[in-house]
N, C-alpha and C positions, 0 to 999 in steps of 0.2 A: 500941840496941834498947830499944824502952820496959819499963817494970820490970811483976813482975807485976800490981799494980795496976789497969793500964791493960786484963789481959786479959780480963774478960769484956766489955768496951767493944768492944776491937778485933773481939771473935768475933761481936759483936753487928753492927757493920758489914760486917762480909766476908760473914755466911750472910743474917740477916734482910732486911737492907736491901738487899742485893744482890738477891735475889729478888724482894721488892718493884720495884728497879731494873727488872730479867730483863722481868717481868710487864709492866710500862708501858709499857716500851718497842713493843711491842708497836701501838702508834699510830702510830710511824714509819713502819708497814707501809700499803701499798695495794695489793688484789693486781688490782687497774685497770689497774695501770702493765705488766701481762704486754701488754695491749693494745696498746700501743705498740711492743715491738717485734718484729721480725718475727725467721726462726726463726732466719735466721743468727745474730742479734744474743744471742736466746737461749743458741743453740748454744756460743756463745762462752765467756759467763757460766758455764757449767755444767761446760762441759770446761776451761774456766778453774781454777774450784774443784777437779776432780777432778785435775787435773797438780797442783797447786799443793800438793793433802796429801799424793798421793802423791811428788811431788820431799822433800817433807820424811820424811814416814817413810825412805825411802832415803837421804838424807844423812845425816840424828839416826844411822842406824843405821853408816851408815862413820866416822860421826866418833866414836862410841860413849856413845852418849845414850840414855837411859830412852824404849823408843817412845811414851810417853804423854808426854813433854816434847816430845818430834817433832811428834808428833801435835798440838799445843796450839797449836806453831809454824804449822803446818800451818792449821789451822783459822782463826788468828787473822792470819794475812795471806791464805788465801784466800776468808774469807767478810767480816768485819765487825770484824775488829782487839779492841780488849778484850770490846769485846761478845760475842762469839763466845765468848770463853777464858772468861769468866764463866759462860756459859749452858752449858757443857758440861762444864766441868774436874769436876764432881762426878759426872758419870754414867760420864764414866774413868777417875776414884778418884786424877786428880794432886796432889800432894802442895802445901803451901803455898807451897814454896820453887819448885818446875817451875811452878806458874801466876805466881808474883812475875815470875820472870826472863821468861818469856815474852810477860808482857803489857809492860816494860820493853821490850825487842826491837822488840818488835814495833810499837809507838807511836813507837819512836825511826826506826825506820827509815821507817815512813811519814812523819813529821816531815821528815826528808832528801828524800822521795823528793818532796813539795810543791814542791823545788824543783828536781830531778835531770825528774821524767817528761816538763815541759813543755820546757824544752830536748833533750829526747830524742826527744821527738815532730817539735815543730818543726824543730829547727837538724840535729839527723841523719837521723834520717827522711825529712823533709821532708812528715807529713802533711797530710793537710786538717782541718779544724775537725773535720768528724763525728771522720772516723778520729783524730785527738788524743785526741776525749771517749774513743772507743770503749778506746782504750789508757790513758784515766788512770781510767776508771771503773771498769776488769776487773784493775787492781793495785794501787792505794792501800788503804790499810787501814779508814780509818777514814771518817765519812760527811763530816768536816768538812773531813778532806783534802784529799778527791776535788773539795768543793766552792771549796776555795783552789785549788789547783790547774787544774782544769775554766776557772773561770772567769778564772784569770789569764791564758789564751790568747785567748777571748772568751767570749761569752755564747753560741753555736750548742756549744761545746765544752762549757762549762761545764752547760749542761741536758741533751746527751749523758750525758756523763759524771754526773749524778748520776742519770739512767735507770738508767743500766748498775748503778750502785752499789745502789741499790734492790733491782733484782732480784739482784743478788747476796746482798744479806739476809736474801730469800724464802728462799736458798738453803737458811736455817739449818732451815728446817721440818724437810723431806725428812734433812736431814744428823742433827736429834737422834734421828728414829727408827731411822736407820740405825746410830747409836752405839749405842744401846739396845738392839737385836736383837743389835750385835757383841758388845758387852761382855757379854747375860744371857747368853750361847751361851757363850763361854768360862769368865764369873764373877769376872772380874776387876772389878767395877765397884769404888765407893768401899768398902774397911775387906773386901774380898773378897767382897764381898755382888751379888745378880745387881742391876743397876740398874734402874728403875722411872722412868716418866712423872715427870718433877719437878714439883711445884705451881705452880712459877712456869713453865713452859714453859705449861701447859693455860691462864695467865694471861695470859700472850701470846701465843697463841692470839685469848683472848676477843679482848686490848686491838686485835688487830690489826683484829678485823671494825668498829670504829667507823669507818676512814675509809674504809674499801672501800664502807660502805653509810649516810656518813654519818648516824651514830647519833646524835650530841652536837655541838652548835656550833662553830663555827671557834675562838674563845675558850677553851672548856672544853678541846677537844683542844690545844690549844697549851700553854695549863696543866700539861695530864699529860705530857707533851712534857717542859717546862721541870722536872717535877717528878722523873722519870727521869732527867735529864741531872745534875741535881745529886746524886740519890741513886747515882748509878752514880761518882761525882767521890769522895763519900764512902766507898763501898763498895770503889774501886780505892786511896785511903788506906787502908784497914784492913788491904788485902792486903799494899800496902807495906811496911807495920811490922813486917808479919813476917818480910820477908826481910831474911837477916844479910849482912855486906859479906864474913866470910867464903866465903859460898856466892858469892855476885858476883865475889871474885878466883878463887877455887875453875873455876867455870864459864863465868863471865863472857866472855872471847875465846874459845874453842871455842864456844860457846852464838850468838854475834854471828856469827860465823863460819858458823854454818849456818842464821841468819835469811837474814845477806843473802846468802847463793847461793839458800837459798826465794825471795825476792823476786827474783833476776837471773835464775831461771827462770822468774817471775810474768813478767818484762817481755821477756824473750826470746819467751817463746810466743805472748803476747797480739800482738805485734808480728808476731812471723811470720804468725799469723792474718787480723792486720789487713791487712797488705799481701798478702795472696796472695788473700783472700776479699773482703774487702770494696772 
């Protein structure tokens, strides 16, 4: 663990820069793309995210885990993987070590899963391209995932599937308010304090309406793009540093242990959906 020295550096990556991160991101967003799909496809995505926190709030809790470490779980496989856990871990007041491991988890397993979904799709299933996307875009974690994945089956899957993953991002809107209203209601937020709109949430917001109403050039938005991806790279090292290898042995297989049954529930239901509905 780095010595004190290094700590107002690291705190200076995990809160400023991260939010700057939060905020920019925010151009990844189009909410055009709701156009695209129709309501099942919708329907999917949403009851997707909704099984997918609450299977984690219920297992963090049988397995006996802090529901805001559940919770983080939760969020960070079924909306947008670090992204998610960054944008949220402060308004549930998670501690440095529950968002370390979690964001760990939960990258590790989507990592695994870029090569587990498309064989699971195909060779067992035996879907179609749509229905492939439709199951790797409604459970991989991350946007770069879905998009190795997606497209290592073909390109009809692969533009699926990063549909599906899009709107799953939207999802985050609707989800920070709803944190917001849970945590002032009870007051658990960060340091026990009720939570409040974060600066970088209203920032992402703004950043999101550039490509929904083409504000800025394909150039400039690709920039803010590239400038978010690095600063979030940055901002998930600062988190890093802080967690210790005791808390990793400490937690670490129990913790793993209730990612991937989150995620075998992400891919059990999405599945049952696909094949029964679509």
């Amino acid at each position: 663990r780095p010595g004190p020295g290094f700590g107002s550096g690291i705190q200076f990556c995990e809160k400023q820069l991260l939010s700057v991160a939060i905020a920019l991101m925010g151009v990844n967003l189009d909410f055009g793309i709701v156009k695209e799909l129709g309501l099942s496809s919708l329907a999917l995505v949403v009851a997707g995210v909704a099984v997918t926190i609450t299977a984690a709030m219920g297992i963090g809790k049988l397995l006996g885990f802090d529901h805001k470490f559940a919770l983080l779980l939760g969020i960070g496989n079924g909306v947008c993987g670090s992204s998610a856990i960054a944008a949220t871990e402060q308004i549930i007041g998670a501690n440095e070590e529950e968002v370390g491991l979690s964001v760990a988890i939960v990258n590790g397993l989507g990592t695994l899963g870029i090569f587990v979904l498309p064989l699971v799709a195909r060779s067992l299933f035996h879907f179609s391209d749509l229905d492939s996307g439709l199951l790797v875009g409604n459970t991989l974690q991350a946007v770069g995932q879905v998009v190795a994945a997606g497209f290592s089956i073909n390109e009809m899957a692969g533009q699926t599937a990063t549909i599906i993953k899009m709107t799953r991002i939207l999802m985050l809107f609707p989800l920070v308010f709803v944190l917001i209203f849970a945590f002032a209601k009870s007051g658990k937020g960060q340091g026990g304090k009720k939570p409040k709109v974060p600066l970088f949430i209203l920032g992402f917001i703004l950043f999101s309406l550039v490509p929904t109403f083409g504000l800025l050039s394909a150039g400039m938005t690709s920039g803010i793009k590239r400038a978010s991806h690095y600063l979030l790279i940055v901002a998930m090292a600062g988190i890093g540093l802080k967690i210790t290898f005791d808390s990793i042995l400490r937690d670490g297989k129990a913790a793993l242990l209730t990612g991937g049954l989150v995620f075998l529930v992400q891919i059990v239901f999405s599945s049952l959906v696909v094949f029964v509905v679509f």
